[in-house]
Structures are given as structure tokens and as C-alpha cells.
RODO-2510 file (C-alpha; in nm, 4 decimals, decimal comma):
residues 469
     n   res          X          Y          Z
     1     x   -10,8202    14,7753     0,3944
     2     x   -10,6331    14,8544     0,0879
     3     x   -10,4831    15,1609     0,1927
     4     x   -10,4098    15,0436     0,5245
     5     x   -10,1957    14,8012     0,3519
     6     x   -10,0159    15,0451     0,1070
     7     x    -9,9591    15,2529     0,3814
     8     x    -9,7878    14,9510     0,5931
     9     x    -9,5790    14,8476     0,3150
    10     x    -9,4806    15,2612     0,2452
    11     x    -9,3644    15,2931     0,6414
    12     x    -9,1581    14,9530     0,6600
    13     x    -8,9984    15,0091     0,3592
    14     x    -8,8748    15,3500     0,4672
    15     x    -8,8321    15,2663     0,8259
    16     x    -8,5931    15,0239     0,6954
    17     x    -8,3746    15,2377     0,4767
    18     x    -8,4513    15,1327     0,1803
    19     x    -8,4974    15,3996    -0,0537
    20     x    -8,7888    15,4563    -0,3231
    21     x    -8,8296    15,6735    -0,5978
    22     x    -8,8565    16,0407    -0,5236
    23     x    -9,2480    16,0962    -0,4632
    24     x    -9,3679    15,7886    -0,5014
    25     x    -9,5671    15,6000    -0,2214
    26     x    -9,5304    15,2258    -0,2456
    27     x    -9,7337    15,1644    -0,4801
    28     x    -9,7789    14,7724    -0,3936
    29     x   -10,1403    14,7317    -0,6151
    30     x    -9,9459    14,7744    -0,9154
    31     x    -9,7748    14,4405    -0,8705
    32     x   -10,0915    14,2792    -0,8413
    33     x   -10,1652    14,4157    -1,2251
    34     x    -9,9427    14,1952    -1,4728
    35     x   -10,0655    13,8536    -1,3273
    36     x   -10,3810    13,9768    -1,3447
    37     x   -10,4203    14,0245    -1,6973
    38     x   -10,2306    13,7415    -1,8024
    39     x   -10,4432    13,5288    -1,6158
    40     x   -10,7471    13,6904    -1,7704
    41     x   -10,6890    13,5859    -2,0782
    42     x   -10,6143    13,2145    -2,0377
    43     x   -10,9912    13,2311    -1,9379
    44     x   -11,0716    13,3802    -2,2349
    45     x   -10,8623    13,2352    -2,4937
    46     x   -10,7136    12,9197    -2,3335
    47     x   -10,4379    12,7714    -2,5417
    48     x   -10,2145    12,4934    -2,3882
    49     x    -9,8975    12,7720    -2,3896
    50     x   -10,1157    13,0429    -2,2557
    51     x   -10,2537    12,8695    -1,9658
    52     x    -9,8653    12,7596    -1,8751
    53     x    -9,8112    13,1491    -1,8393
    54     x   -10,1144    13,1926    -1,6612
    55     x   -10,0000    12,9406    -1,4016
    56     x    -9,6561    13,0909    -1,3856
    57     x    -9,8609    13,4505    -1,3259
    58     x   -10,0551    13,2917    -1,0384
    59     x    -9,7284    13,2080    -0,8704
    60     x    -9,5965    13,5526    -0,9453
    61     x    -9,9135    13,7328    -0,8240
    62     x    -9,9070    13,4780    -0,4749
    63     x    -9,5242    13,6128    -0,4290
    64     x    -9,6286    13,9595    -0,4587
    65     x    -9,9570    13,8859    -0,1992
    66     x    -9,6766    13,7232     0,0215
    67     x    -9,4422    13,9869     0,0084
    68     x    -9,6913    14,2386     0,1187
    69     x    -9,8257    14,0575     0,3632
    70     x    -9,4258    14,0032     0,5268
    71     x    -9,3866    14,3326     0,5191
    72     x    -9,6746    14,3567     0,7433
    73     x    -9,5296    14,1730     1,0409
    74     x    -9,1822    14,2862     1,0042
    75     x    -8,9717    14,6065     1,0033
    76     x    -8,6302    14,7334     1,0764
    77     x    -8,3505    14,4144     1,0301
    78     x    -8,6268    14,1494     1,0001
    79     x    -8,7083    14,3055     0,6806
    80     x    -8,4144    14,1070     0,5156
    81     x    -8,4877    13,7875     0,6979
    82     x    -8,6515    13,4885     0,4993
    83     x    -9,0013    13,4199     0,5607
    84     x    -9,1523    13,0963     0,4958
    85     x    -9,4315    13,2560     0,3688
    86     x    -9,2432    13,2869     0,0413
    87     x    -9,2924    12,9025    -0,0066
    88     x    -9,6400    12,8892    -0,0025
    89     x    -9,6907    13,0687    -0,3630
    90     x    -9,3915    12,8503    -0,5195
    91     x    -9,5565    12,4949    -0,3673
    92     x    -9,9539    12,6045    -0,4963
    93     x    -9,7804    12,7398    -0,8281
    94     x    -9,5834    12,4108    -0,8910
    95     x    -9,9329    12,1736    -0,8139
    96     x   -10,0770    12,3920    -1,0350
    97     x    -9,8699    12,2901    -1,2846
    98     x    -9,8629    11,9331    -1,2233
    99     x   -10,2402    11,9314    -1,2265
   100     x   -10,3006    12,1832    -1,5274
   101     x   -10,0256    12,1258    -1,7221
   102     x    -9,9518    11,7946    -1,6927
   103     x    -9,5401    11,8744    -1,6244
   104     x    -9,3374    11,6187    -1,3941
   105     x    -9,3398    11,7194    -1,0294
   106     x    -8,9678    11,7959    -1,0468
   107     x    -8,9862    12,0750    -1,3499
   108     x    -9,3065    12,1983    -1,1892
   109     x    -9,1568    12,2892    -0,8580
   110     x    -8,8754    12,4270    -1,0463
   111     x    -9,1532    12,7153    -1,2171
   112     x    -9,3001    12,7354    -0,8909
   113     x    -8,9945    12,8484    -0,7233
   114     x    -8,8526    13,0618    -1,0204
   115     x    -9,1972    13,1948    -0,9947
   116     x    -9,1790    13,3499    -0,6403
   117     x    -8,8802    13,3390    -0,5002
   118     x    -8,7469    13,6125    -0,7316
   119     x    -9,0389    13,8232    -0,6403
   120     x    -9,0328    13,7658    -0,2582
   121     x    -8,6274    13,8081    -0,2559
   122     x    -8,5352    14,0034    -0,5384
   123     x    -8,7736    14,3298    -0,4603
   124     x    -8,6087    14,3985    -0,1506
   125     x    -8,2336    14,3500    -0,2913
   126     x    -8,3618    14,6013    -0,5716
   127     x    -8,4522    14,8738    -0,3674
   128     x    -8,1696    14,8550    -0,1802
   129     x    -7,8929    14,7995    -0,4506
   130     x    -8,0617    15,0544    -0,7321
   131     x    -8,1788    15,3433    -0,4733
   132     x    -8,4006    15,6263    -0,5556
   133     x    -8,5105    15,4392    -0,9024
   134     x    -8,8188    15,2367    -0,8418
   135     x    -9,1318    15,2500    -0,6216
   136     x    -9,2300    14,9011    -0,4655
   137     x    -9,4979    14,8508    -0,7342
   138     x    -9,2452    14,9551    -1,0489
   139     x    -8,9638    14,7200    -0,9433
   140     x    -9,2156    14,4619    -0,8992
   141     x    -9,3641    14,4699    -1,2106
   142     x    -8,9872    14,5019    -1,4204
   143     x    -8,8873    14,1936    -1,2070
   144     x    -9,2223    13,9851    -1,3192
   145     x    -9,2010    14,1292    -1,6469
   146     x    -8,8539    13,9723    -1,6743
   147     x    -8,9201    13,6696    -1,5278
   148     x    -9,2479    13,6213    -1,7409
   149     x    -9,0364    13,7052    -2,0318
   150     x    -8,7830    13,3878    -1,9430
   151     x    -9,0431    13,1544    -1,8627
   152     x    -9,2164    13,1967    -2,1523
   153     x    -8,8899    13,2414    -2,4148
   154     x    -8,6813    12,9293    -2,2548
   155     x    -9,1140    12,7121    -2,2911
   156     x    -9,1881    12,8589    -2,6230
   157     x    -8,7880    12,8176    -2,7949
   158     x    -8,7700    12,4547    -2,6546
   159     x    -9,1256    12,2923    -2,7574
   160     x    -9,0014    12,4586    -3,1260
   161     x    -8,6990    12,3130    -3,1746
   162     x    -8,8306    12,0011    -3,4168
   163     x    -9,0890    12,2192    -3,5645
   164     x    -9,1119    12,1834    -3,9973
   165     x    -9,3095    12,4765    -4,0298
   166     x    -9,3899    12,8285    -3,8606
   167     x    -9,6226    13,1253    -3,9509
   168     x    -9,4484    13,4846    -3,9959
   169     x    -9,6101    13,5487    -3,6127
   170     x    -9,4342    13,2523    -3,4658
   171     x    -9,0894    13,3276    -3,7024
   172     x    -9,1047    13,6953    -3,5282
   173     x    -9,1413    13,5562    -3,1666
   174     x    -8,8841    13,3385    -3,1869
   175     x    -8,6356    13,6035    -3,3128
   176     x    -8,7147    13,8296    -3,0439
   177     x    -8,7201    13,5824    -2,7756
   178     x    -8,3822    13,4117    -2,8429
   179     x    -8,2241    13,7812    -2,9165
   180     x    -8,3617    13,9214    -2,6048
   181     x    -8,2477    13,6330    -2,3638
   182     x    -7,8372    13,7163    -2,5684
   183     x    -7,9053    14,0894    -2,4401
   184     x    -8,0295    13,9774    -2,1234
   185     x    -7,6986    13,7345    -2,0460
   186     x    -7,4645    14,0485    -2,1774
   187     x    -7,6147    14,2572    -1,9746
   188     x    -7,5346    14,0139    -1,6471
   189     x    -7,2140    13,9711    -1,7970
   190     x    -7,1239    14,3573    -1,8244
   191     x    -7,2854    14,4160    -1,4748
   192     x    -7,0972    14,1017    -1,2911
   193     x    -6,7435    14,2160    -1,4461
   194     x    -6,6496    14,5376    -1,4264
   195     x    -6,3447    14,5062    -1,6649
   196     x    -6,5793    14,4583    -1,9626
   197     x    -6,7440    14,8290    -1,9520
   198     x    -6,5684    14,9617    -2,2205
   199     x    -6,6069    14,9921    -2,5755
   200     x    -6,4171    14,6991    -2,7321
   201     x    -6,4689    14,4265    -2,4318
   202     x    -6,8740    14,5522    -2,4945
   203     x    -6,8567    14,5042    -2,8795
   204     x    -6,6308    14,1543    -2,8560
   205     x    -6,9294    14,0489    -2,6167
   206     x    -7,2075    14,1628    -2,8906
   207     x    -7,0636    13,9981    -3,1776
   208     x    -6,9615    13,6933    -2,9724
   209     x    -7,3027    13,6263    -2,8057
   210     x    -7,5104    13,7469    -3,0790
   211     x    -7,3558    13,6169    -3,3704
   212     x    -7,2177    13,3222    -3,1985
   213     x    -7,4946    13,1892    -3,0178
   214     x    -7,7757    13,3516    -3,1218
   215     x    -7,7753    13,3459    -3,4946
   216     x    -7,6881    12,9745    -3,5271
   217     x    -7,9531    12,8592    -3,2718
   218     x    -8,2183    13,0430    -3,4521
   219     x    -8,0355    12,8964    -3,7849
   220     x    -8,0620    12,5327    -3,5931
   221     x    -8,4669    12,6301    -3,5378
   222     x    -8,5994    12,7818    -3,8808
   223     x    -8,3368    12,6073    -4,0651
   224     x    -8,2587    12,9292    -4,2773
   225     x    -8,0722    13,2363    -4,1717
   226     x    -8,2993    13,4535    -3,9504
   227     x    -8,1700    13,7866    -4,1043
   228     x    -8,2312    13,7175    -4,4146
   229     x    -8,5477    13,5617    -4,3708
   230     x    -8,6566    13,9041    -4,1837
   231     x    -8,5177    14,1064    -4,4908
   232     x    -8,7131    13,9111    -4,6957
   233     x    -9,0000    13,9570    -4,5051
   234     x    -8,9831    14,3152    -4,4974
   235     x    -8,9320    14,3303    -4,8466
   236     x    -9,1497    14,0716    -4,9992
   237     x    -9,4553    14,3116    -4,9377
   238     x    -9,4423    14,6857    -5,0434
   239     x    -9,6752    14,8041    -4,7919
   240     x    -9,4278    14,6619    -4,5210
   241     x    -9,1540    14,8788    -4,6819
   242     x    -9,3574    15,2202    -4,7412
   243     x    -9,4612    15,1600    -4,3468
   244     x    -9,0436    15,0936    -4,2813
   245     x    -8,9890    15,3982    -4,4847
   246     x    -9,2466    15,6138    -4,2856
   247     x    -9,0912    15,4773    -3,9518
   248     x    -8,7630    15,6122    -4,0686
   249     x    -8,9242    15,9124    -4,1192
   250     x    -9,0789    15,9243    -3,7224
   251     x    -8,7055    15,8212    -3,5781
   252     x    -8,5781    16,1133    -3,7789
   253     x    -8,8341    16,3506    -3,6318
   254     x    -8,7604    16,1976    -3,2712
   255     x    -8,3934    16,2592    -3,2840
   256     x    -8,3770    16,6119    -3,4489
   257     x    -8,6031    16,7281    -3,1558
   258     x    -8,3974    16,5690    -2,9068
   259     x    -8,1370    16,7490    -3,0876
   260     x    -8,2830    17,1054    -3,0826
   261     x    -8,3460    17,0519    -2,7334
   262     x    -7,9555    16,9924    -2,6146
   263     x    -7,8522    17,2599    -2,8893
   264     x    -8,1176    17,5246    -2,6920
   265     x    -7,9832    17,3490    -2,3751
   266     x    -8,3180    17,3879    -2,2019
   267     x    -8,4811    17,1622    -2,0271
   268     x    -8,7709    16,9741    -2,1778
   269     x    -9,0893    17,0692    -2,0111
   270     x    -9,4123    16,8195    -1,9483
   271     x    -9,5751    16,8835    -2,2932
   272     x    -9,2527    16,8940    -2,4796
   273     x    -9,2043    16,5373    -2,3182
   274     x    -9,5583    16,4792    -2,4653
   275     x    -9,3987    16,4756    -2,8164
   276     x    -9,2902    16,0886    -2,8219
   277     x    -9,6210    16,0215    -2,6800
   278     x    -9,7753    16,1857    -3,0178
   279     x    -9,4761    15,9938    -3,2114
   280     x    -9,5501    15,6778    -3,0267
   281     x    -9,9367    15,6950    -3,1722
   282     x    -9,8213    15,8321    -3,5377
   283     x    -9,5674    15,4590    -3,5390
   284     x    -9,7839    15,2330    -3,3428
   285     x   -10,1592    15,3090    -3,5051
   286     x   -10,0610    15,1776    -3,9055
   287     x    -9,8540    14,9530    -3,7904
   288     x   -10,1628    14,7690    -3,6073
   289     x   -10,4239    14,8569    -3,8671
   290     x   -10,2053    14,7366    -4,1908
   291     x    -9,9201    14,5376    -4,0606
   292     x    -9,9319    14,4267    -3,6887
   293     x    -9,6756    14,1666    -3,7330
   294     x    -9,4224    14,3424    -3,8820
   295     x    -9,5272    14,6373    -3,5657
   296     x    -9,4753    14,3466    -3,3090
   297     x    -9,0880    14,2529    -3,4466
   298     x    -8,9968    14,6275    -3,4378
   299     x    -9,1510    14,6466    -3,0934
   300     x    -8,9027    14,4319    -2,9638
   301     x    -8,5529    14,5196    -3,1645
   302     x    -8,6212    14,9150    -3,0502
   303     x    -8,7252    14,7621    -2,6711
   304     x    -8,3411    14,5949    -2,7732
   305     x    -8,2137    14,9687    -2,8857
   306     x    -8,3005    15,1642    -2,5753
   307     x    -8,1738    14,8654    -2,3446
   308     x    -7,8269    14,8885    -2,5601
   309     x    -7,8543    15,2528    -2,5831
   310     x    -7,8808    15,3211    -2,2208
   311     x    -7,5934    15,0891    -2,1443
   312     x    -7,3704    15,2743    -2,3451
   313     x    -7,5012    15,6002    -2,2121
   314     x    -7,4313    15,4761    -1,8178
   315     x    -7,0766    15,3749    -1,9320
   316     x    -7,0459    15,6825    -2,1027
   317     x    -6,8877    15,4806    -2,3965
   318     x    -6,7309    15,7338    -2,6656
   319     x    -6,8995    16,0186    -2,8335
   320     x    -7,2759    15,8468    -2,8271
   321     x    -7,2667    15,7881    -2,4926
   322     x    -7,1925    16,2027    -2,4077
   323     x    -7,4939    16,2761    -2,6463
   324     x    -7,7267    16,0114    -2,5100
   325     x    -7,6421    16,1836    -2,1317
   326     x    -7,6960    16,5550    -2,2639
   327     x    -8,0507    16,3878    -2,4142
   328     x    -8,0964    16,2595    -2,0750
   329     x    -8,0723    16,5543    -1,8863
   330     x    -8,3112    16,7931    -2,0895
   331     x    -8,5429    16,5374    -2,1486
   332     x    -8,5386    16,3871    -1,7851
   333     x    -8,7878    16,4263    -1,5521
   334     x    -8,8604    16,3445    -1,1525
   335     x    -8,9744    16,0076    -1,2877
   336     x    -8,5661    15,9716    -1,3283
   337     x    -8,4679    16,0327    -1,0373
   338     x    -8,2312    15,7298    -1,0013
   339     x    -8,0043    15,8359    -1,2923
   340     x    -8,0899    15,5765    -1,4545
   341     x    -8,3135    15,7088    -1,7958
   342     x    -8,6529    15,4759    -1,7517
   343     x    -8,9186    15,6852    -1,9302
   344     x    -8,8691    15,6474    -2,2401
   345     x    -8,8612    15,2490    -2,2068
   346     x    -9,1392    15,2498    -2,0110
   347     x    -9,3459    15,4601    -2,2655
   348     x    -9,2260    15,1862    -2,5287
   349     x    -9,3351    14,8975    -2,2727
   350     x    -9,6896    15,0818    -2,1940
   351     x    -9,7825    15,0979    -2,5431
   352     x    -9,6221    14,7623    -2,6681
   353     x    -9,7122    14,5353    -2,4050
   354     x   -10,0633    14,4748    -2,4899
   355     x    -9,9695    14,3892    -2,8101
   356     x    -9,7192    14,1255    -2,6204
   357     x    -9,9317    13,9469    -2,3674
   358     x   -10,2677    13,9227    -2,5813
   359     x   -10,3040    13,5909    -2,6971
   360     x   -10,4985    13,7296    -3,0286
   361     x   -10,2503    14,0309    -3,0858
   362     x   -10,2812    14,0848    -3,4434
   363     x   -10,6978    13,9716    -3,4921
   364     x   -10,8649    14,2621    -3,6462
   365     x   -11,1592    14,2410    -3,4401
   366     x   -11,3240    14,5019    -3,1393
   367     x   -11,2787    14,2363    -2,8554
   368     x   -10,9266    14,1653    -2,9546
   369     x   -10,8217    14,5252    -3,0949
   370     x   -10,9577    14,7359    -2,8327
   371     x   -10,7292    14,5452    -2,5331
   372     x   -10,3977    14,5703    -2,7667
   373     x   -10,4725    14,9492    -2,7736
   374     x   -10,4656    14,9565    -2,4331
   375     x   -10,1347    15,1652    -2,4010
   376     x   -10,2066    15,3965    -2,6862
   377     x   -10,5060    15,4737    -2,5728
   378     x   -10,4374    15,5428    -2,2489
   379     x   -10,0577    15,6881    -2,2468
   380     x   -10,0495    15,7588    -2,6135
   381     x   -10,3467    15,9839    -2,6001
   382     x   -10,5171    15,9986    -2,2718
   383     x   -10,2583    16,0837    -2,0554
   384     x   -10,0762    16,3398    -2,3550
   385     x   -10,3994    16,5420    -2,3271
   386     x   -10,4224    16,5563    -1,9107
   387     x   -10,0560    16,6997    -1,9268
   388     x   -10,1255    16,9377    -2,2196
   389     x   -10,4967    17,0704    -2,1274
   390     x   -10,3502    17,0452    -1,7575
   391     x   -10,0471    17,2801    -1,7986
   392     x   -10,1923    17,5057    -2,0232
   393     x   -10,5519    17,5149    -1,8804
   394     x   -10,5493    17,3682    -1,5099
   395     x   -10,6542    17,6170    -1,2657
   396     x   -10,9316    17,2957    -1,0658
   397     x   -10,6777    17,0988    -0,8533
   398     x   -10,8097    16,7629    -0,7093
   399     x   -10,7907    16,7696    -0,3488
   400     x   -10,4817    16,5968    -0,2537
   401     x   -10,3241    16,5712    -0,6029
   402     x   -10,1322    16,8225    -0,8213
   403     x   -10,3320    16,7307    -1,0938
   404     x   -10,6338    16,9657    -1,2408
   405     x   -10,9986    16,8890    -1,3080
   406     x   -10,9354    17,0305    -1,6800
   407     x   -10,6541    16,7875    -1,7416
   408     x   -10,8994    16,4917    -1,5990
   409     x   -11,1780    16,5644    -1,8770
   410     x   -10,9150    16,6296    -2,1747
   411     x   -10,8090    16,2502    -2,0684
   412     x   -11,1661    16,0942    -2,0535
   413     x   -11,3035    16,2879    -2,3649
   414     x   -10,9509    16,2027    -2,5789
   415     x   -10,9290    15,8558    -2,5051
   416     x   -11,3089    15,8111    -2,5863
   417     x   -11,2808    16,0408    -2,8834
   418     x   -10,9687    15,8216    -3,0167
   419     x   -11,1628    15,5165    -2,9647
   420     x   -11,4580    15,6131    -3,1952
   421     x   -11,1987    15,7931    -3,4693
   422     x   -11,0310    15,4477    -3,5262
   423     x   -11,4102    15,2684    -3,5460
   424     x   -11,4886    15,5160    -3,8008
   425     x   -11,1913    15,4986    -4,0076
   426     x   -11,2615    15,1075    -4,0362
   427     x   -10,9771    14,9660    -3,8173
   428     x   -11,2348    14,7591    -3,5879
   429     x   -11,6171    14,7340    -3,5842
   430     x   -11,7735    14,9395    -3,1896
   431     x   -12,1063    14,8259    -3,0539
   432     x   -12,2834    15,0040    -2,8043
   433     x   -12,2071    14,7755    -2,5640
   434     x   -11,8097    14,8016    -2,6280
   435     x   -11,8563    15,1613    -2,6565
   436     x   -12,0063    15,1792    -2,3161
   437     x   -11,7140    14,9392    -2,1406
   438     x   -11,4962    15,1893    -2,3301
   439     x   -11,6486    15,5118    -2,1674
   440     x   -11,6548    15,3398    -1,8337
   441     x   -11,2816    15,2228    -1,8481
   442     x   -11,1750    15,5746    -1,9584
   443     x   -11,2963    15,6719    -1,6832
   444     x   -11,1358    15,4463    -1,4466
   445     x   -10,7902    15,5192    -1,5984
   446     x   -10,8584    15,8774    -1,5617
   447     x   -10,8673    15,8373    -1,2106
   448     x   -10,5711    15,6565    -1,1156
   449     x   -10,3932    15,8927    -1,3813
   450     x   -10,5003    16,1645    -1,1215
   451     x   -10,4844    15,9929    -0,8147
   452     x   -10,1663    15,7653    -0,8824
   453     x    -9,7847    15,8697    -0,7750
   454     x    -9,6738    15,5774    -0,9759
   455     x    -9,5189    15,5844    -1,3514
   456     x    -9,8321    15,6262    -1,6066
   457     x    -9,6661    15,4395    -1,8691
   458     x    -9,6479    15,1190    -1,6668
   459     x   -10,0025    15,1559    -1,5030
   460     x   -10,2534    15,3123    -1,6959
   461     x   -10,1937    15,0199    -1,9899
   462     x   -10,2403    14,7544    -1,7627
   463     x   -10,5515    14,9325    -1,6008
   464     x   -10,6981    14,9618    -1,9060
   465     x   -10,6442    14,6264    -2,0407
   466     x   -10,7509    14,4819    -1,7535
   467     x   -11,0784    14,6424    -1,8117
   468     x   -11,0972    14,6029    -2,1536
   469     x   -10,9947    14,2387    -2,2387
***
């Protein structure tokens, strides 16, 4: 049944022009994936704010059901035309609300239809306007991604505004939600007026948005300046500036090899690629066993960096934006096939976003560690080792896939290898029980890794999670 519905979804798409990444099939299970987990864990760790995401998930997960299911029945020009199916996710989201959350009928339909009608609408418009980019699945997940990150920012900013007192956790999430949604509206603002891609319009509209908006609303919140509330918070604590230090250290490393790389002007192969996946575990591992909060703020101001960064690279703004494009075309691979340099966010997303959607993030405990390892697990390690056993070793393809038997058991063995090397060194307490939901889910991610078309660093977290949390 699945794959007769993947398979729909794959021939309308392409029967109606409307072109996918290079290689990928639709992919349409992978938008089922974010809702998922988020739902999950309102049932495990309901919180009044965590079951308002979980209802705004449901309505994203109905949109993506609904959107399948229209491109069922349609194909050719009718691909484009509304369907009132669309409505049925935003009107059970929005009772939902009213009956869960206890919000007015007129706020709750608004959620319900900024819930699905992005989904239902915007997917199409995507593929269309950004060809060659995204599978199905990938733009659907970016899209909820983004409109679970508004949702939540625009709930979480407004129900603290007359707030006396916040915890270093809530301080952090605050910061990166009110920063985020300034680089989200320069972004819109740089992409609906052409005459402000260039260097100085760009910088007037940092400055201006940033230090005009954001700043003095997160001033108006904490009622102290944010930046030097963070500097004190890095400082205050001397582990948090050794781990700063040794992070310095790891950015170093990742741009002199990007460097060697454009001065050798080869092309990076898979398992030089593999590198930032080994850098990615070397920055992301202390940072959750000793300091998880300070891990989470950097998570988001780099996810800020490679947004800015690959701005300036597409506008090819002065000399950066000439070295960011001879980065991205030694380091790119058919993953980028739209031109527009998505791997290395992704890998950032896959291993961060555990850490962002758990409701327990920073709780040193199995049950709550294990899920928020999730994407270094899985990418960090798992899917490092299939590539590097797999090129070097691979001679056992999997029928239909390009992908080798050897590759498969490096991925299963590593992740369950890493798994029991962080129990050991004292970083969470594994039962038998936990170590046998680890094996299985290894297991499971080690099959899509070989079976799937679609970007690991967006699915193989999410699988795992799923199975973990």
C-alpha cells in the first residue's frame, strides 16, 4: 500500500513538471516523520507548551496525509488546483486546540490553518520555484520544520513577556528564538527585493533588524542586555570556556581542510565528506555530557552562520562569498544538485534537532539521553562508517541499491559500539532492556540508510528518535 502510494505521488509529480532532486524518488514517508516524534513526546512528557506543539504537529502531519492523498486523484494542471481536502486537517487541528488547549475558537482556527495550508500549498510552489533541490519528503520536512519553529517561537516569546525570572535553558531559547525569527524576516526581505542583494543594503538590514528590533525586545523580556548576559554566562564557569576554547579549536580544523581542499582543487570524495561528520561528534559529544546548555545556544547561532553564510555565498557578496563557492564546489555532492549548498545544514539539523524537539534535552538520564543522540548516533557515526567501510571495503551490493553489505554492518556494529562506549565512560546509565531497543533501532536505521534515496542527515535522526524516545 505504501509503495503504491510513493510511487503515485513520484509519477504525478513528474508528470506534472515539477522537478525533484536528482535521484531521489518522492520520498513522501519522510514528511510523515517530524509530527511524529513531536507528538510522541507530548505522550510521554506532557507539559501544557509541549502538547500545544503536538497539536500544531497533528495538523501538520493531516496536511501532509492530505497532500498525498490529492496527489492521488489528480495529475497534469489539476495538480495546482485547490482541493478542499486541505481544510479538513486545519478544521480537526483548530478543535483540537479549542478542546486541548483551551485557546478561543478564533486563534485556534488561525493554528489550524497556519498548520496546513502551508503544507498542502507551499510543497507544490517549492518544487516548482526551487527546481532540482528537494525531494517531496525534504521540502516537506524544511517547510514543517519552519513552520514548527514559528509556532512555537511567536507561543513561547509571548506567554514570557511578564516573566520575573528564567533558568539559563529558558534565557538560551529565547535568544535563539527571537534571533532566528530577525534572520528569518531578512531573509524574506532580501528574497522579495532584489535591490537589497548587495553588501551594504545586506549589512544596513543586519544591524537594523538585529540590533534594532531584536536586541531591545529581548532587553524588554530579560530586562538586561542579552549579550552580555550570554558573555557572562560563558564566562562565569571555566569549564564552559575550556569547552569554547576546544570548539575554536574544531572550527579551525574544519576550515583549514576546506582550505587544503580548494588549494589541491580536487574534489572532495564520500569519506573526505565524512570528516565534519567525525568533527560534528568530536563538538557535539562534551558539549552534551558536561555542558548541554551552553551545546544547545551554539546549536542555533552556527544553524544562524551557515543560513548567513550561504546567503552571502548565492549573492556572491565580496571576497567570502568567492571562497564559500570554491568550498562549495569541492565539497559538493549529488545531494546539491540545486546549487543551492544544503548538506552541511542538514548535517547540523540531523545532529541538533533531537536536542531541539526533546522536551528533557539536557536530563542526564538513558531514556532522555539516548533520543537526543539520535543524530550523532546515527549520521555522526553510523552512517560515517557505511560510507567509509563501504568505499573502501564494499564489494556485496544490496539488490536494487548502490550500497554494500560491508558498509550495512560497519553502520549497525558502530552505532551499537558508540552507544555502549558513552555508557561506559559514565555519560548515561544502559540496561539490557535499552540496550536491546538500541540494537533493534540500529538496525532499522541501517536499513533505510541502505534502502533510502532521500538525504541521511534529515532521515536517519528522526528514524532513530522515533524509535528511541
Amino acid at each position: 500500500m505504501l509503495s503504491k502510494l510513493e510511487e503515485g505521488v513520484d509519477t504525478t509529480l513528474r508528470q506534472s513538471g515539477l522537478s525533484m532532486r536528482s535521484g531521489a524518488s518522492a520520498g513522501s514517508w519522510l514528511a510523515y516523520l517530524l509530527p511524529i516524534a513531536i507528538i510522541q513526546g507530548a505522550f510521554l512528557y506532557p507539559s501544557e507548551e509541549y502538547n500545544e506543539a503536538a497539536v500544531f504537529a497533528s495538523g501538520l502531519l493531516g496536511a501532509s496525509v492530505a497532500l498525498v492523498l490529492h496527489l492521488q486523484g489528480c495529475h497534469g494542471p489539476t495538480l495546482s488546483r485547490f482541493n478542499p481536502i486541505f481544510l479538513v486537517p486545519s478544521i480537526v487541528t483548530a478543535l483540537l486546540f479549542v478542546l486541548i488547549s483551551g485557546k478561543g475558537f478564533l486563534n485556534s482556527l488561525l493554528a489550524g490553518l497556519f498548520a496546513s495550508l502551508p503544507v498542502s500549498v507551499g510543497v507544490p510552489i517549492a518544487l516548482q520555484n526551487i527546481p532540482g533541490t528537494f525531494s517531496f519528503g525534504e521540502i516537506a520536512v524544511v517547510i514543517q520544520g519552519v513552520l514548527l519553529f514559528i509556532f512555537t517561537s511567536i507561543a513561547n516569546i509571548s506567554s514570557r513577556i511578564n516573566h520575573d525570572h528564567f533558568d539559563s535553558m529558558e534565557k538560551c531559547t529565547l535568544i535563539l528564538q527571537t534571533a532566528l525569527l530577525g534572520l528569518s524576516v531578512i531573509c524574506i526581505l532580501v528574497t522579495a527585493f532584489p535591490g537589497l542583494r548587495q553588501l551594504r543594503p545586506i549589512l544596513a538590514l543586519i544591524v537594523g533588524i538585529m540590533g534594532g528590533v531584536v536586541l531591545p525586545a529581548l532587553f524588554i523580556i530579560f530586562r538586561e542586555n542579552p549579550l552580555l548576559w550570554i558573555l557572562h554566562f560563558i564566562t562565569d564557569d571555566i569549564q564552559r570556556v575550556y569547552l569554547m576554547v576546544y570548539w575554536v579549536i574544531c572550527c579551525f580544523f574544519a576550515v583549514s581542510s576546506v582550505r587544503v581542499q580548494v588549494q589541491n582543487k580536487q574534489h572532495a570524495s564520500s569519506a573526505v565528506r565524512k570528516i565534519f561528520h567525525v568533527l560534528i561528534l568530536a563538538v557535539y559529544l562534551p558539549g552534551l555530557a558536561w555542558e548541554c546548555t551552553l551545546l544547545y545556544l551554539s546549536s542555533g547561532v552556527a544553524l544562524a552562520f551557515l543560513i548567513l553564510a550561504e546567503m552571502v555565498r548565492l549573492l556572491k557578496l565580496g571576497p567570502l562569498g568567492s571562497y564559500l563557492q570554491e568550498g562549495f564546489v569541492v565539497f559538493a555532492d549529488e545531494k546539491d544538485s540545486g546549487g543551492i549548498s544544503l548538506t552541511p545544514i542538514y548535517l547540523l539539523i540531523g545532529c541538533s534537532l533531537p536536542m531541539w524537539i526533546h522536551p528533557s534535552r539536557c536530563a542526564l538520564r538513558a531514556a532522555v539521553m539516548l533520543p537526543v543522540l539520535s543524530g550523532l548516533v546515527s549520521v555522526g557515526c553510523g552512517d560515517t562508517a557505511a560510507s567509509v567501510i563501504g568505499s573502501l571495503f564494499g564489494k556485496n551490493k544490496w539488490p536494487g541499491s548502490h550500497k554494500s553489505v560491508e558498509g550495512s554492518i560497519a553502520c549497525v556494529t558502530s552505532q551499537i559500539a558508540l552507544v555502549i562506549i558513552l555508557s561506559y565512560s559514565g555519560m548515561f546509565q544502559l540496561t539490557w532492556f535499552l540496550a536491546l531497543r538500541v540494537a533493534v533501532a540500529a538496525i532499522a536505521v541501517t536499513i533505510v540508510e541502505a534502502q533510502t534515496d532521500q538525504v541521511d542527515n534529515l532521515a536517519l535522526p528522526l528514524v532513530l528518535y522515533i524509535l528511541l524516545v
